[in-house]
C-alpha positions as CSV (number, residue, x, y, z in Angstrom):
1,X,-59.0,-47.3,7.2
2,X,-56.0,-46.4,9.1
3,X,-53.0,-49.1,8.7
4,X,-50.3,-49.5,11.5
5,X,-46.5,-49.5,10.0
6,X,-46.7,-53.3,10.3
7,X,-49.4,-53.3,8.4
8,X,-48.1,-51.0,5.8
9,X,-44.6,-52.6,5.4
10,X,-46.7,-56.2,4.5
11,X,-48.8,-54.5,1.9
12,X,-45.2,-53.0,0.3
13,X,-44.0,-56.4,0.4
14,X,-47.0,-58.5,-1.0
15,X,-49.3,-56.7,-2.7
16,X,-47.3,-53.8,-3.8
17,X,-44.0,-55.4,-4.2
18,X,-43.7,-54.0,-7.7
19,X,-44.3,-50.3,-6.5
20,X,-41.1,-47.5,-5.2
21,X,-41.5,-45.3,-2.9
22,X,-43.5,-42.6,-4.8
23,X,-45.8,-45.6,-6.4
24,X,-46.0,-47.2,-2.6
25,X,-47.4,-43.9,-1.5
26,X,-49.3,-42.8,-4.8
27,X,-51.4,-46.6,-4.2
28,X,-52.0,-45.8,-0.2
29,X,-52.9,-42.3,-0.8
30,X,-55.7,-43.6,-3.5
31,X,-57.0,-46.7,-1.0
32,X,-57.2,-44.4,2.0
33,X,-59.1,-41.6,-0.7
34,X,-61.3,-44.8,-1.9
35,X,-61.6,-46.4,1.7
36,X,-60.9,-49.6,0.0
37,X,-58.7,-52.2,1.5
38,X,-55.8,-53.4,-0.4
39,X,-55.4,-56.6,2.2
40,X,-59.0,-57.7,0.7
41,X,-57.8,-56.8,-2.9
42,X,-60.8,-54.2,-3.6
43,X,-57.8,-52.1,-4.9
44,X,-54.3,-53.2,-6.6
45,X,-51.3,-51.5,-8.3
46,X,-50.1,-53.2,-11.7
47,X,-47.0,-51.7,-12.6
48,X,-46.0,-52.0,-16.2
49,X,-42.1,-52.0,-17.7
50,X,-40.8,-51.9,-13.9
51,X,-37.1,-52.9,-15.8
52,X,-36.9,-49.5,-17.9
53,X,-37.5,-46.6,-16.1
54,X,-38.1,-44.7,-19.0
55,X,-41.4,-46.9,-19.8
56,X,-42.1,-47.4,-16.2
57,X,-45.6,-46.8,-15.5
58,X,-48.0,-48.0,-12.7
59,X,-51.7,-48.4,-13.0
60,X,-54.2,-48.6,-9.6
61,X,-56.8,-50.8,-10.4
62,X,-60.3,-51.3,-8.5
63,X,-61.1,-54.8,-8.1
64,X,-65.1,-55.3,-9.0
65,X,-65.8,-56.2,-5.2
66,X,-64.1,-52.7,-4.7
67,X,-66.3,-51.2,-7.1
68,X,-69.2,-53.0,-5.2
69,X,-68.7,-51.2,-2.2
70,X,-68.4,-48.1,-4.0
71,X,-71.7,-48.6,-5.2
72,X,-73.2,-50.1,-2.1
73,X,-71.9,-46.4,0.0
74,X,-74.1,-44.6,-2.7
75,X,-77.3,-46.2,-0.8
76,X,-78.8,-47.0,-4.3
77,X,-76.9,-49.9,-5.0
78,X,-79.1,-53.1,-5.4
79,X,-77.5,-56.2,-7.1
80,X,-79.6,-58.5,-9.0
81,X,-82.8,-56.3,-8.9
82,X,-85.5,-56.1,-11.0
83,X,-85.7,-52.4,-11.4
């Protein structure tokens, strides 16, 4: 998923609002890795003591409909099945 620089400036305003520079581009770099879409919030960045930068730690977490599709791209993913 490629994202235009529109694009990318409203996801660094929104959803990673939280994130600097190095964050911002840590959090793309693991989406575009993932092919998850952070507009659909398969994946999120949750960062932690963003007021003391000596504790300052960010976290990218995969939502579970990101981990669905994940599974789904292995072609053995069937939800709900018996077997």
């Amino acid at each position: 998923m490629e994202l235009t620089p529109s694009q990318l400036g409203l996801v660094q305003r929104t959803i990673a609002k939280d994130c600097n520079k190095e964050e911002f581009d840590l959090f793309m770099a693991a989406a575009k890795s993932y092919g998850l879409d952070p507009f659909r919030k398969q994946i999120l960045p949750l960062v932690f003591s963003k007021d003391n930068p000596r504790k300052r730690r960010m976290s990218i977490v995969v939502s579970r409909d990101g981990l669905r599709l994940i599974a789904q791209r292995c072609g053995n993913y069937r939800p709900a099945s018996d077997k």
